[in-house]
C-alpha positions as CSV (number, residue, x, y, z in Angstrom):
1,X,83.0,-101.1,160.0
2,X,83.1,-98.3,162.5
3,X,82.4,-98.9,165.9
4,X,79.5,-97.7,167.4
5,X,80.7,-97.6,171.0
6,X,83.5,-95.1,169.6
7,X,80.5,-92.7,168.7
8,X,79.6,-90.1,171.0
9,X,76.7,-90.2,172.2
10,X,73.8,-87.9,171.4
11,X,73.4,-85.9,174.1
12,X,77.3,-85.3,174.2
13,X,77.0,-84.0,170.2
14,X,74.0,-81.8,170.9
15,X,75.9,-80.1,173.9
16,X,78.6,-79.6,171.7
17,X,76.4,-78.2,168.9
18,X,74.7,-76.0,171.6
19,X,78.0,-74.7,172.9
20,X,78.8,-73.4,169.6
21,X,75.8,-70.7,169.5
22,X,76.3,-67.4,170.9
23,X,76.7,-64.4,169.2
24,X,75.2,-65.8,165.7
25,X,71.9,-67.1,167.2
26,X,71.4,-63.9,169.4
27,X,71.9,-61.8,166.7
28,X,69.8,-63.6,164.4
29,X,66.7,-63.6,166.9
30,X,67.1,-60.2,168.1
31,X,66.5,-59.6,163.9
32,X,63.0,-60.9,165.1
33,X,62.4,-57.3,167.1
34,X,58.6,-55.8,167.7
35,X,59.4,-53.5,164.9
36,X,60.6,-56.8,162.6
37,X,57.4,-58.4,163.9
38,X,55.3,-55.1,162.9
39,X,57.0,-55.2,159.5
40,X,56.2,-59.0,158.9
41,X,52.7,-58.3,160.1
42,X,52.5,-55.9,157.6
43,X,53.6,-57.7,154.6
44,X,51.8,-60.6,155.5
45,X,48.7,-58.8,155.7
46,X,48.8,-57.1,152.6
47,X,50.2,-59.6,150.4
48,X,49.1,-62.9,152.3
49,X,51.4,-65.6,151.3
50,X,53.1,-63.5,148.4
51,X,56.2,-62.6,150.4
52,X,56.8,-66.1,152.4
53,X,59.5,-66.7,149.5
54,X,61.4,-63.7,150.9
55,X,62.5,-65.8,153.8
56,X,64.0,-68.8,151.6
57,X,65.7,-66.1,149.5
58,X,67.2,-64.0,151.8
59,X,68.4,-66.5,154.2
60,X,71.8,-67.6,152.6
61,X,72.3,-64.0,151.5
62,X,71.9,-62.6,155.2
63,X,74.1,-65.8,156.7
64,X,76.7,-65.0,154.1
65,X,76.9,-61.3,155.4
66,X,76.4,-61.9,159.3
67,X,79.3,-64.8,159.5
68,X,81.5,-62.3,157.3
69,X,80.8,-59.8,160.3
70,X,81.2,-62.2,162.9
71,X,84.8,-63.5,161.3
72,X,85.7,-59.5,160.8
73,X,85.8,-59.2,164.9
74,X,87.1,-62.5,165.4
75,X,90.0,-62.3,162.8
76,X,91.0,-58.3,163.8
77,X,89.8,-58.2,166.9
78,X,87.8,-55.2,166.4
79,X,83.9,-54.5,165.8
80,X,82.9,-52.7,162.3
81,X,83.4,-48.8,163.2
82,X,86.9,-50.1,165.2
83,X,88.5,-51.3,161.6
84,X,87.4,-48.2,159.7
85,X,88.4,-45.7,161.7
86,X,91.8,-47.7,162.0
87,X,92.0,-48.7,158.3
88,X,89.5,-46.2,156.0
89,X,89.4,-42.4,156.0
90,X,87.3,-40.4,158.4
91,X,84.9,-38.9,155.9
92,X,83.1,-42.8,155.8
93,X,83.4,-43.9,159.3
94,X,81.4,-40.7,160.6
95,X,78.4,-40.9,157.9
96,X,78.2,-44.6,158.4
97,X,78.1,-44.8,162.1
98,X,75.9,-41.6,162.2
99,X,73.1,-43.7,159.7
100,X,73.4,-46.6,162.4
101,X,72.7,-44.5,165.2
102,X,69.9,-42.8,163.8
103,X,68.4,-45.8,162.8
104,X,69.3,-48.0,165.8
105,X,67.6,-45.0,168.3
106,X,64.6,-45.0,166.1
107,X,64.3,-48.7,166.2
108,X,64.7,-48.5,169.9
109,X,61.3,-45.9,170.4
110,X,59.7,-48.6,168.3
111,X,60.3,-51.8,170.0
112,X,60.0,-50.2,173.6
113,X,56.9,-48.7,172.8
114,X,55.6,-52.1,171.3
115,X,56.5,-53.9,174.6
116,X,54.3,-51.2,176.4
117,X,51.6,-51.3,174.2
118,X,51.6,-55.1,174.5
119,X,51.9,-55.6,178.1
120,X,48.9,-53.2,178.2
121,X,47.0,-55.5,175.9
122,X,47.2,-58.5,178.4
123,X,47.2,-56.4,181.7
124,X,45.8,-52.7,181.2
125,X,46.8,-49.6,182.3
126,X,49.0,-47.5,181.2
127,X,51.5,-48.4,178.0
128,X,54.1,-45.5,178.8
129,X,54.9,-46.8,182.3
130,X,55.3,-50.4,180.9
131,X,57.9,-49.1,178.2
132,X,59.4,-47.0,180.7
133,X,59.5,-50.1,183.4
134,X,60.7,-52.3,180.3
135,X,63.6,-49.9,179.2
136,X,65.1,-49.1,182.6
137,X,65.5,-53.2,182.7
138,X,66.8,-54.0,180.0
139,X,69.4,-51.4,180.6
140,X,69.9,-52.2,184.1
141,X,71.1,-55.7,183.2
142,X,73.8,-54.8,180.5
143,X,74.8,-52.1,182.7
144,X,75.1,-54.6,186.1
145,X,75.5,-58.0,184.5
146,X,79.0,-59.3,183.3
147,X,78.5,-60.2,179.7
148,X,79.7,-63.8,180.0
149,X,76.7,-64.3,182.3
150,X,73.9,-61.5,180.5
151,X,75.0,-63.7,177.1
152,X,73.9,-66.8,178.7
153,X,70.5,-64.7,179.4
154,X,70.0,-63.6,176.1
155,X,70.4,-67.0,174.8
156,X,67.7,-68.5,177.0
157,X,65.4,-65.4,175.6
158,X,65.4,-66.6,172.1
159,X,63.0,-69.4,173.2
160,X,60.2,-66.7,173.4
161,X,60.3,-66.4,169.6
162,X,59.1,-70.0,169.4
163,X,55.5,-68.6,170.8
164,X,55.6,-67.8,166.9
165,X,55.6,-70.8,165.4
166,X,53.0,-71.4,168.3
167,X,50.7,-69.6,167.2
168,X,50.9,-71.1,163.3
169,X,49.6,-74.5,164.8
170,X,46.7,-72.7,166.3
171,X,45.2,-71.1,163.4
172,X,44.4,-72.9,160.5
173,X,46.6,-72.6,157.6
174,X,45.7,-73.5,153.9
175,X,48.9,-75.2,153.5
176,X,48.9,-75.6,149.3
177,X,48.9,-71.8,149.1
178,X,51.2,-71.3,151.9
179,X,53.7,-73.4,150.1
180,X,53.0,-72.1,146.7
181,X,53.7,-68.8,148.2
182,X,57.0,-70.0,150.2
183,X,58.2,-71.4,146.5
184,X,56.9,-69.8,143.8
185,X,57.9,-65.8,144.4
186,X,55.3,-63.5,143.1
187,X,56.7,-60.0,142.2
188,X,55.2,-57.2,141.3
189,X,56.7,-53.7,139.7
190,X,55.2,-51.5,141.9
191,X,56.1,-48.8,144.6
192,X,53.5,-50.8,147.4
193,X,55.5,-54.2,146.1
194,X,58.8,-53.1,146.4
195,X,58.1,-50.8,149.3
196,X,57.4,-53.7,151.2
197,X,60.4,-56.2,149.8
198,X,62.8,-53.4,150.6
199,X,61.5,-53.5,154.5
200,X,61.2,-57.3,154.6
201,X,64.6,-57.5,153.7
202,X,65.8,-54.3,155.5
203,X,64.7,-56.3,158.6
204,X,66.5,-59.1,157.8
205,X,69.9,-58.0,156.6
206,X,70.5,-54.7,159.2
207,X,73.4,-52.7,159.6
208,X,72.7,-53.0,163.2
209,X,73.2,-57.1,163.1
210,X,76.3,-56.2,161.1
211,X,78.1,-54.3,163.8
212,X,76.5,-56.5,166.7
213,X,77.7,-59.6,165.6
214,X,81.0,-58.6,164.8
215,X,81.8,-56.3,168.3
216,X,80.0,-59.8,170.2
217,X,82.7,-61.6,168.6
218,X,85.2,-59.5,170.1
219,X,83.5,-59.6,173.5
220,X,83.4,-63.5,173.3
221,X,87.0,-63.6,172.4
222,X,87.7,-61.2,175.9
223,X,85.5,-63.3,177.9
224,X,88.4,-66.1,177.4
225,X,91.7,-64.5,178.5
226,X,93.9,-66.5,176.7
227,X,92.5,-66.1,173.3
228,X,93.7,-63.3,171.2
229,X,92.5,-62.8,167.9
230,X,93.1,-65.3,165.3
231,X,95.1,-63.0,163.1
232,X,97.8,-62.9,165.9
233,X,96.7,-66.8,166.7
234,X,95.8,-69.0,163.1
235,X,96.6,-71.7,164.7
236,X,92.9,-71.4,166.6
237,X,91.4,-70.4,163.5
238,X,90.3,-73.4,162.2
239,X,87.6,-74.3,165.6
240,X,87.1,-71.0,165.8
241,X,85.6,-70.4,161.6
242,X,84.2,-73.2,162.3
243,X,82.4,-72.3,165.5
244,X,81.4,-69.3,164.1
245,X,80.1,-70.9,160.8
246,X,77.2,-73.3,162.5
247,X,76.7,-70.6,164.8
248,X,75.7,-68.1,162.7
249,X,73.8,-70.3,159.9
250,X,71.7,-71.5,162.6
251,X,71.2,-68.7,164.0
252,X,70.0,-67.4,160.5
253,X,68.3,-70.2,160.0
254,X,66.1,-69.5,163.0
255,X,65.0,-65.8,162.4
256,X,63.6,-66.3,159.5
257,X,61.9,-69.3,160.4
258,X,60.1,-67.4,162.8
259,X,59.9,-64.7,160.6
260,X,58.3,-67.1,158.2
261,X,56.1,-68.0,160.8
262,X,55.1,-64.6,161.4
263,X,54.0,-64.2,157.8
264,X,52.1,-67.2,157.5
265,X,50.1,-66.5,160.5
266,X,48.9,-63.2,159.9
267,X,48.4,-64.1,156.4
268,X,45.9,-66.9,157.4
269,X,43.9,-64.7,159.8
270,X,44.1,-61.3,159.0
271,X,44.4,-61.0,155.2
272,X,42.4,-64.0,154.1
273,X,39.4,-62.3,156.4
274,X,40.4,-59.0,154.7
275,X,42.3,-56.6,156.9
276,X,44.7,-55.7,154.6
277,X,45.9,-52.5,156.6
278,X,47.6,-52.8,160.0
279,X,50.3,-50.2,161.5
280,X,52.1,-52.0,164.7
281,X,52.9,-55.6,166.0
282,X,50.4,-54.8,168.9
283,X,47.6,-54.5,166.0
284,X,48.2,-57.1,164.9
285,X,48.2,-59.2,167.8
286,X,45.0,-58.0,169.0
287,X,43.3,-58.4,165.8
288,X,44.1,-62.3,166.1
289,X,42.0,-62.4,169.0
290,X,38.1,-62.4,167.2
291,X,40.1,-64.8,164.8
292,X,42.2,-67.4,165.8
293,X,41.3,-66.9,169.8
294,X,42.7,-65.9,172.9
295,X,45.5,-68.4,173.1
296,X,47.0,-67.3,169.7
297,X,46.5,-63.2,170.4
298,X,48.7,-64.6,174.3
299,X,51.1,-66.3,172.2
300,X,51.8,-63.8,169.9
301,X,51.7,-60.9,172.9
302,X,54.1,-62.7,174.8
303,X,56.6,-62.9,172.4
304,X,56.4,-58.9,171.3
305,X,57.8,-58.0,175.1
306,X,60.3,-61.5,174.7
307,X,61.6,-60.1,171.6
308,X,61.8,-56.6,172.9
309,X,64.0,-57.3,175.5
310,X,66.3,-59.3,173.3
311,X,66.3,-56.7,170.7
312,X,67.1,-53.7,173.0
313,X,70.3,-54.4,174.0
314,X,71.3,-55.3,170.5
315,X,70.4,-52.3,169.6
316,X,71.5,-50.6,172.2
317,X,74.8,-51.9,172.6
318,X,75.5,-52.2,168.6
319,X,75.2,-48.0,168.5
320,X,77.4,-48.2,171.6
321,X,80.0,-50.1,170.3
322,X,79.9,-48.7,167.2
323,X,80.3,-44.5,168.5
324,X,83.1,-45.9,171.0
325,X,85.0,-47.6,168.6
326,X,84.9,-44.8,166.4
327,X,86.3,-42.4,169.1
328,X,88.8,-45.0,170.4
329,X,86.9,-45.0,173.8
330,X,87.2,-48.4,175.7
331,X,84.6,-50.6,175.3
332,X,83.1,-53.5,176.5
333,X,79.5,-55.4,178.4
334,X,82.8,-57.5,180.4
335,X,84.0,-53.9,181.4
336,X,82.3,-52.3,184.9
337,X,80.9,-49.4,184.4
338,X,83.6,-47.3,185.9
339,X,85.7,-48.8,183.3
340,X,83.9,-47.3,180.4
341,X,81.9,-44.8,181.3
342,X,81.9,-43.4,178.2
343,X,80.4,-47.0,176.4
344,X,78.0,-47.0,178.8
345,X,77.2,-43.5,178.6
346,X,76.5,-44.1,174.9
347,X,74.2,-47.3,175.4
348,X,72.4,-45.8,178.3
349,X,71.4,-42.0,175.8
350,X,70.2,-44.5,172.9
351,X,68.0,-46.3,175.3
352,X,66.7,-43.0,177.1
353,X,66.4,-41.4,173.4
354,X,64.7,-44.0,172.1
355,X,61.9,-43.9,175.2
356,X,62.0,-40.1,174.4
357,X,60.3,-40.6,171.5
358,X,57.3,-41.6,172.7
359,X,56.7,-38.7,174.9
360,X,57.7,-35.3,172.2
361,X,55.0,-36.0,169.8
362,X,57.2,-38.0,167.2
363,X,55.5,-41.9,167.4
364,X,58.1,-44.3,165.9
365,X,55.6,-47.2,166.0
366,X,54.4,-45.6,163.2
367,X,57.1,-45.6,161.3
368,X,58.3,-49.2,162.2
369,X,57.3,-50.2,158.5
370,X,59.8,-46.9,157.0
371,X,62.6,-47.6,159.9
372,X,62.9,-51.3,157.6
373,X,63.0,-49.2,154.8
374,X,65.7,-46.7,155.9
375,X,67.9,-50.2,157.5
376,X,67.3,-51.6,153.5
377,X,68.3,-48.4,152.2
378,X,71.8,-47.9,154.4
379,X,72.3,-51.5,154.1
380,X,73.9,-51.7,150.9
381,X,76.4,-49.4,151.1
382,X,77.5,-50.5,154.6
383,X,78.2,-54.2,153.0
384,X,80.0,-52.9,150.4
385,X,82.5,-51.3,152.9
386,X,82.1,-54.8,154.4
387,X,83.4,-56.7,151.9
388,X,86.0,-54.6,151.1
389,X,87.3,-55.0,154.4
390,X,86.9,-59.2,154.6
391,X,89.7,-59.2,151.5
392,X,91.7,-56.2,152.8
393,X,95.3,-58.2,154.6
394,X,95.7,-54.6,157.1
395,X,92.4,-56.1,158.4
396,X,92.3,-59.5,158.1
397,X,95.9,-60.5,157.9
398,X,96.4,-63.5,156.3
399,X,92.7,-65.3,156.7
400,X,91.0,-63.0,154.4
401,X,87.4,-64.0,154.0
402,X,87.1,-67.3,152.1
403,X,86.1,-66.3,147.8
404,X,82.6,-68.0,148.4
405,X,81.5,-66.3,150.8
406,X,83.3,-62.7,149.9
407,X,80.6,-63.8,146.5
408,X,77.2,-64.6,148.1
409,X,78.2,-61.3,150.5
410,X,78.7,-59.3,147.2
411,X,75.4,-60.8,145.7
412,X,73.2,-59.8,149.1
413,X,75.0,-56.6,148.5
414,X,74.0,-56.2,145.3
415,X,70.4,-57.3,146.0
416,X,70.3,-54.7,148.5
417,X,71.2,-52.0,146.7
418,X,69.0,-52.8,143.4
419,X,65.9,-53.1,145.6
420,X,66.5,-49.5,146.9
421,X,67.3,-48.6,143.3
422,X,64.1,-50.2,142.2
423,X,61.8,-48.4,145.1
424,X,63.7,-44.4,144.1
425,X,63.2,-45.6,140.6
426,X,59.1,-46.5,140.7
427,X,58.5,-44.1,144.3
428,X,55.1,-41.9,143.0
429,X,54.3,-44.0,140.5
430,X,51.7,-46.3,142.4
């Protein structure tokens, strides 16, 4: 019989379960953005508790594809854009990284306009000055802050995303339906239907998380001077697979819990009283308030401006990464900024781009619904090249992606890319 004095204690096995998230669990709640939130808001609205099966359907598909991006950096030692343009011709690194920029600066305009608009809702005044305010911190601390310390802050940020499940315990939920819905998917051929699948799951699996998670990697791996990566080193591989395994399925695991969250809540409020139409995350928040009351509309405001400035930098710093890597620039949140101007250069014009937005007429809150769309639409194709490059030895050496995983990546893939076959194929015909 084992002993139990030879057991280690609890609070010695969380600590070392805590001190294997990092990259995985800020990539998965920065999936949680104020556009993500919008988009849930949407769905949740328009379809109540018809899409809360998305979450228990995507979730192994989107774990399978971010630990196969977090073992890419670890294993090469390079982000996504640095293998391609080492190991794949030129003509598919510069449309692919040009489709995440795009994409990645319109996302930006959307989440720091949402943090604007919802620190007006609690405080007044003007919305532009908050964003502005908002975006020159955010970019001030990857800028200032070495990244072994500003990871430590963005791990301590994910706890604003738990003012989402909050908020579900203050309303009241019919639960039968609610689990009905989460179990039972209802589909629907239809361009509203699929419209709003492809964006639910556009949010969730992101080229942006792709190419964050796997440059993070890289960074964590620099942080610790000794390591190098694993291809050069397999005799670290085993911890390290491992680390990055629970890290990134509970990181998963947590966005779309609070993603299911999300959709539950506005479900319950806004859709079962009939507002089927809202456009932002700030909507929806304040139509909570004649609803479920002022503590959920704070709870669910709050976490819009937590969210954002977890989001940004991922954002940020994924299009960053990803332009640098593809013109061989050095790189690096653990470099100063004299040290790679250029990186920096790149983070700070996304940012400044992004808060341009708001002021030239074009409103990307707005289009926070279509930016999902778009991220479902690129999404395919960017895994495929993905996958490709987990079973390809010039990248991988000889820890290739392991065949189960390579197969659940290929089926998210291929789930991807028939939703966005399935929305060009019924688009105009209601």
């Amino acid at each position: 019989m084992p002993d139990p004095a030879a057991r280690p204690p609890a609070a010695t096995r969380s600590a070392s379960i805590l001190g294997k998230l990092g990259p995985g669990l800020v990539t998965g709640a920065s999936d949680d953005d104020p556009s993500g939130i919008a988009t849930y808001s949407q769905v949740g609205a328009q379809f109540g508790y018809g899409m809360l099966w998305t979450m228990l359907f995507s979730y192994p598909l989107m774990a399978a594809i971010q630990e196969i991006s977090g073992r890419l950096g670890r294993v090469s030692g390079r982000g996504v854009a640095g293998n391609l343009r080492r190991y794949y011709p030129r003509a598919l690194l510069y449309p692919v990284v040009a489709l995440l920029v795009i994409a990645n600066i319109l996302n930006l305009g959307a989440d720091i306009a949402a943090m604007g608009s919802a620190v007006k809702l609690i405080a007044g005044g003007p919305a532009l000055v908050y964003s502005l305010l908002l975006a020159l911190i955010s970019l001030g601390l990857q800028i200032w802050i070495p990244y072994a310390r500003y990871s430590q802050v963005l791990k301590w940020m994910t706890l604003s995303l738990f003012a989402y499940v909050a908020t579900a315990f203050v309303v009241r939920v019919p639960w039968a339906q609610a689990l009905q819905g989460t179990f039972v998917p209802s589909l629907s051929w239809n361009a509203a239907y699929l419209t709003g699948l492809l964006a639910v799951l556009g949010t969730t699996i992101s080229p942006y998380l792709f190419f964050w998670q796997a440059s993070a990697e890289v960074e964590e791996m620099k942080a610790t001077h000794h390591d190098r990566p694993l291809r050069l080193a397999p005799n670290e591989a085993a911890s390290q697979l491992n680390r990055i395994h629970v890290d990134t399925f509970v990181g998963m695991a947590f966005s779309n819990l609070v993603a299911f969250f999300i959709i539950l809540t506005v479900a319950a409020t806004l859709h079962a009283n009939g507002t089927t139409e809202i456009q932002t995350a700030s909507d929806a928040a304040e139509a909570l308030r004649p609803l479920a009351g002022n503590f959920a509309f704070l709870l669910f405001t709050f976490g819009i401006v937590g969210t954002g400035m977890l989001a940004v930098p991922v954002l940020a710093g994924s299009a960053a990464y990803a332009v640098s890597e593809m013109m061989h620039w050095k790189t690096g949140l653990d470099r100063k900024l004299g040290k790679a101007r250029r990186f920096y250069g790149v983070l700070a014009a996304a940012t400044v781009v992004g808060l341009a937005l708001n002021l030239i007429g074009i409103d990307p809150i707005k289009a926070l619904f279509w930016s999902a769309v778009i991220n479902g639409i690129v999404a395919g194709p960017v895994m495929v090249v993905m996958l490709h490059m987990a079973s390809n030895p010039r990248v991988m050496g000889d820890l290739p992606v392991p065949p189960w995983l390579r197969r659940t990546g290929w089926v998210a893939a291929i789930v991807m890319l028939a939703c966005a076959a399935g929305l060009f194929a019924t688009w105009g015909h209601g």
